[in-house]
MMTF fields as JSON, N, C-alpha, C and O atoms, coordinates in Angstrom:
{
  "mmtfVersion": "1.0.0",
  "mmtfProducer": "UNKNOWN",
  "numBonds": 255,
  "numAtoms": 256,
  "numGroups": 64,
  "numChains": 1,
  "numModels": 1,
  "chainsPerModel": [1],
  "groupsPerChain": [64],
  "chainIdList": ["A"],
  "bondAtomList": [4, 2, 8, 6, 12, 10, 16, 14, 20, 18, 24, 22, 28, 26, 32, 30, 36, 34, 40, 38, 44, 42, 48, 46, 52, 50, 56, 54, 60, 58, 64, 62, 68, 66, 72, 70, 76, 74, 80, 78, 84, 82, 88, 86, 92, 90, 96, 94, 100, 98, 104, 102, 108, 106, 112, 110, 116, 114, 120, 118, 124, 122, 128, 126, 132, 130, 136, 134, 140, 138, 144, 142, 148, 146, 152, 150, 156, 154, 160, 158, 164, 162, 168, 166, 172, 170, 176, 174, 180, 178, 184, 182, 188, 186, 192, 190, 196, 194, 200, 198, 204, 202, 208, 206, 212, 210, 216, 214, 220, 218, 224, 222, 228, 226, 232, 230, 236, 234, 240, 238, 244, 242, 248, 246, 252, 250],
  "bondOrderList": [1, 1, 1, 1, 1, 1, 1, 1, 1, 1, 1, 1, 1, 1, 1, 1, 1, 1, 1, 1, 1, 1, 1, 1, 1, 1, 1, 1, 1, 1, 1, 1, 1, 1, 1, 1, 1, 1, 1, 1, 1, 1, 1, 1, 1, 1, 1, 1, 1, 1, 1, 1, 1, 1, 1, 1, 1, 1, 1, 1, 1, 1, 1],
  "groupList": [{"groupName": "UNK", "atomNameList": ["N", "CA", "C", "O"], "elementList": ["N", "C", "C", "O"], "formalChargeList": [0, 0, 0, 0], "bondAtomList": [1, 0, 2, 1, 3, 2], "bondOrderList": [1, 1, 2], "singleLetterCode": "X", "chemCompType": "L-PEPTIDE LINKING"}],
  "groupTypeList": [0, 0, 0, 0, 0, 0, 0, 0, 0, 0, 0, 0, 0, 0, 0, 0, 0, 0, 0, 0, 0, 0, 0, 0, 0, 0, 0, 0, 0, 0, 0, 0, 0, 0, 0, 0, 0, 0, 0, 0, 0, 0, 0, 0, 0, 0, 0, 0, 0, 0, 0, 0, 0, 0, 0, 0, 0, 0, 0, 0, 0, 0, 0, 0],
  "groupIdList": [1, 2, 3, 4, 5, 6, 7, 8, 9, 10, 11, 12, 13, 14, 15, 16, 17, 18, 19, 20, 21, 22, 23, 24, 25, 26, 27, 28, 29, 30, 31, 32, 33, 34, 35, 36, 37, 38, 39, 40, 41, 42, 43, 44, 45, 46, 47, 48, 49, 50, 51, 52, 53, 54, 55, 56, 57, 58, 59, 60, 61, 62, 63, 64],
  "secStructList": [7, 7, 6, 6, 2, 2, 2, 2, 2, 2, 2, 2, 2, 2, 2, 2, 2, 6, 2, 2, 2, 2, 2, 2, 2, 6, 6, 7, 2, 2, 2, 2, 2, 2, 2, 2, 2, 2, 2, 2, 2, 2, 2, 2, 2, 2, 2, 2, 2, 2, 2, 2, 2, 2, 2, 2, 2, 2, 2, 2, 2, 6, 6, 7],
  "xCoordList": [-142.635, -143.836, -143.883, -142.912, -144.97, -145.205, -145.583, -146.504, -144.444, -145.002, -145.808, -145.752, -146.698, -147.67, -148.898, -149.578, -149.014, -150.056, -149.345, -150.258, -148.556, -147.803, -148.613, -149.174, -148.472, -149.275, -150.854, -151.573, -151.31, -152.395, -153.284, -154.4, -152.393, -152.961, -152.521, -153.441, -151.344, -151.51, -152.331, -152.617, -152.851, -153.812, -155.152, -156.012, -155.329, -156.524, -156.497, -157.371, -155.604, -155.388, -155.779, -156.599, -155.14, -155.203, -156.708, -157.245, -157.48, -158.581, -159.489, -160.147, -159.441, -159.95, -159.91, -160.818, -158.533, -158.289, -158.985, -159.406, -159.138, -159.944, -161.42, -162.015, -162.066, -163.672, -163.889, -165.036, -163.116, -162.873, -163.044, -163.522, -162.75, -162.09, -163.687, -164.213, -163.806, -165.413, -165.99, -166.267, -166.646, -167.948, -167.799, -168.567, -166.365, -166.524, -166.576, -167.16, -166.143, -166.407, -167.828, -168.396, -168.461, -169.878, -171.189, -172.376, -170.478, -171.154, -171.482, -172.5, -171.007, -171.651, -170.659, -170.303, -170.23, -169.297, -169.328, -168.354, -171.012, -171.096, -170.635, -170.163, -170.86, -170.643, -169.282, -168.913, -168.221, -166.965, -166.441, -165.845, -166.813, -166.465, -166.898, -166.094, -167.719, -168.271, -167.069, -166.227, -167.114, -165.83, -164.302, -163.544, -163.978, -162.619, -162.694, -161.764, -163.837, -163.812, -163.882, -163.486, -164.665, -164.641, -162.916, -162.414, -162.187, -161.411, -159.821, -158.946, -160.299, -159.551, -160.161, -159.375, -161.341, -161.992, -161.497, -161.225, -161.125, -160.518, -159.187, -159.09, -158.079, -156.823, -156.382, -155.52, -157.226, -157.362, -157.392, -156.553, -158.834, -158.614, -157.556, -157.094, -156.741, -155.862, -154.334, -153.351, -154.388, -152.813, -152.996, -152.237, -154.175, -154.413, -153.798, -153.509, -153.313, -152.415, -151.329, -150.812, -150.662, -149.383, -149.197, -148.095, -150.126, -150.206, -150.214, -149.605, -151.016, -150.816, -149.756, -149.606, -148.967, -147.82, -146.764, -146.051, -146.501, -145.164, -145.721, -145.082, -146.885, -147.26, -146.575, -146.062, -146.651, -146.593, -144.783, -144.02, -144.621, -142.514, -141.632, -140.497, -142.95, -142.26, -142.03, -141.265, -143.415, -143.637, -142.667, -142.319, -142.383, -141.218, -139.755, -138.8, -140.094, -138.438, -138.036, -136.867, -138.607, -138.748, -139.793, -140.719, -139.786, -139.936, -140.887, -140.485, -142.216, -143.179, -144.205, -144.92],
  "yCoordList": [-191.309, -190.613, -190.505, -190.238, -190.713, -190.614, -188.96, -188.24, -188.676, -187.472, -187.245, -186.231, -187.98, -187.665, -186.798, -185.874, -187.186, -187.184, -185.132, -184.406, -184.636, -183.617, -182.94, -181.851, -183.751, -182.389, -182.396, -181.408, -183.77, -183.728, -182.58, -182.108, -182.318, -181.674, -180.014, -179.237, -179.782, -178.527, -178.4, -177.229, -179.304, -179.224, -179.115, -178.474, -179.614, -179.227, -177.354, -176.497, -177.296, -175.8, -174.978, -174.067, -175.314, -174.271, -173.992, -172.887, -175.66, -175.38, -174.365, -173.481, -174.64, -174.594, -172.71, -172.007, -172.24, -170.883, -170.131, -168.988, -170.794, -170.266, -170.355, -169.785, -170.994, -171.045, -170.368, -169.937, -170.16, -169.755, -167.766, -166.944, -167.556, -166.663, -165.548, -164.437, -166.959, -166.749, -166.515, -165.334, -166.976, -167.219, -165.81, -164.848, -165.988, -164.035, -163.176, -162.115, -163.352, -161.729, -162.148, -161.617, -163.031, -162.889, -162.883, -163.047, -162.602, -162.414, -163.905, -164.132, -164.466, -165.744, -166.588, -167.761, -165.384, -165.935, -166.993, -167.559, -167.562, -169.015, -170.088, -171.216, -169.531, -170.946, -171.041, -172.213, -170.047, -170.136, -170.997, -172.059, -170.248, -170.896, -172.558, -173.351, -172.834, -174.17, -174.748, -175.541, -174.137, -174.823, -174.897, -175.789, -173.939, -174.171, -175.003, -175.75, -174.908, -176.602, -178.086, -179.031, -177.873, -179.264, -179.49, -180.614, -178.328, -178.58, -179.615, -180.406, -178.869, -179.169, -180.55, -181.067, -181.203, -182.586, -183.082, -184.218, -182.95, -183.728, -184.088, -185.25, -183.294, -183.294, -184.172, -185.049, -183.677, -184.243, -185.674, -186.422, -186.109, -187.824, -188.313, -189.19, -187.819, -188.148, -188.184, -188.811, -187.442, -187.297, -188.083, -188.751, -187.859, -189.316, -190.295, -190.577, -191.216, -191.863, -191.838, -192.712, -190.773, -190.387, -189.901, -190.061, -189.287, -189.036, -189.959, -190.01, -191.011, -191.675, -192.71, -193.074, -193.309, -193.275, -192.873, -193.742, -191.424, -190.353, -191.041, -191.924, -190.5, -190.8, -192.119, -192.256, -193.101, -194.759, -194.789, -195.254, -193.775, -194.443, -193.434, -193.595, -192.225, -191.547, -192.595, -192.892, -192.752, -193.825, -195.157, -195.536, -195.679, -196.459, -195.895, -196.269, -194.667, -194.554, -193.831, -193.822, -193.541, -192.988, -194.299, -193.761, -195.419, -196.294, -196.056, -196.013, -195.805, -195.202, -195.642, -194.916],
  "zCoordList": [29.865, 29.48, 27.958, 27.25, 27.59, 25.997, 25.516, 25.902, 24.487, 23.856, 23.166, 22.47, 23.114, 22.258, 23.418, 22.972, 24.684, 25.642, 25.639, 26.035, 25.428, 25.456, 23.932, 23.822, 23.137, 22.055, 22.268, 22.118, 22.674, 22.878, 24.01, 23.793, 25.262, 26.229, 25.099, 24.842, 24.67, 23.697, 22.615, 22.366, 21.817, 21.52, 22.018, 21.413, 22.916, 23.59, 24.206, 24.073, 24.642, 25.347, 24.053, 24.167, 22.666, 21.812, 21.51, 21.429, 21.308, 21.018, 21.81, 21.26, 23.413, 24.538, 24.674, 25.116, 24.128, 24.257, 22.831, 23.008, 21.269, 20.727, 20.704, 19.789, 21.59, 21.265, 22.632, 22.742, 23.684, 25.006, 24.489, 25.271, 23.672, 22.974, 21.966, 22.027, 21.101, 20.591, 21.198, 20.989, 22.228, 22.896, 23.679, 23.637, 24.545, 25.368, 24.382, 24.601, 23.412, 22.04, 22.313, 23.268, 21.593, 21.835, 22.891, 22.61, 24.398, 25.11, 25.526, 26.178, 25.319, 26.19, 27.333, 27.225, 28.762, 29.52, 30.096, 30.593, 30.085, 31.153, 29.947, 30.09, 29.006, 28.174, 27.954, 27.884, 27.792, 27.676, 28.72, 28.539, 30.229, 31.299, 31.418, 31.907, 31.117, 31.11, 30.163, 30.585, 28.545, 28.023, 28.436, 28.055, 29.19, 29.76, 30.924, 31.228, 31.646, 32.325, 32.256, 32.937, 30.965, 29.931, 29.615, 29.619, 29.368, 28.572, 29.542, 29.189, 30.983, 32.053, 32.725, 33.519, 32.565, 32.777, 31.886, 32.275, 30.703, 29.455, 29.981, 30.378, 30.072, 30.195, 31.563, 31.615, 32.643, 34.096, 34.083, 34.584, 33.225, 32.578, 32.284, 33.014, 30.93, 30.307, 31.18, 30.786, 32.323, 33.392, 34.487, 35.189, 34.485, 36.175, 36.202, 37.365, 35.267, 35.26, 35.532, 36.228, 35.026, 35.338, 36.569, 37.092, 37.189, 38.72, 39.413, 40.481, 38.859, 39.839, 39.919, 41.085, 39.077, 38.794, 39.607, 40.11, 39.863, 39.97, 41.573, 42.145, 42.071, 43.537, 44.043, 45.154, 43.018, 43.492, 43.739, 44.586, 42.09, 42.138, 43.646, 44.095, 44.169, 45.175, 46.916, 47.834, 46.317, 47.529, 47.92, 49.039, 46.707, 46.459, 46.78, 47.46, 45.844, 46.356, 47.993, 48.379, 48.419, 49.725, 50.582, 51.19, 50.677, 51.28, 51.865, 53.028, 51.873, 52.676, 53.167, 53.857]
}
């Protein structure tokens, strides 16, 4: 696994938790919520691979 895909998903969280952060101080909970789901469609993209991956080498190693 590449570490970089590791700061990237923490970077995203950090962003995701300060504008997540803004928007409820300012009263705007649908839009926060909308951004912490964006933020989890982002990351979700970026690991699917690796899921699907871990799925394939289990399958392999447990002969299935």
């Amino acid at each position: 696994m590449d570490v970089q895909i590791i700061f990237k998903i923490a970077a995203v969280g950090i962003l995701v938790t300060v504008i997540n952060q803004v928007l409820t101080r300012s009263g705007r909970d649908e839009q926060a919520m909308l951004v912490t789901l964006a933020g989890l469609v982002v990351v979700l993209y970026w690991v699917i691979n690796y899921i699907s991956d871990l799925f394939n080498t289990v399958q392999t190693l447990f002969d299935l």
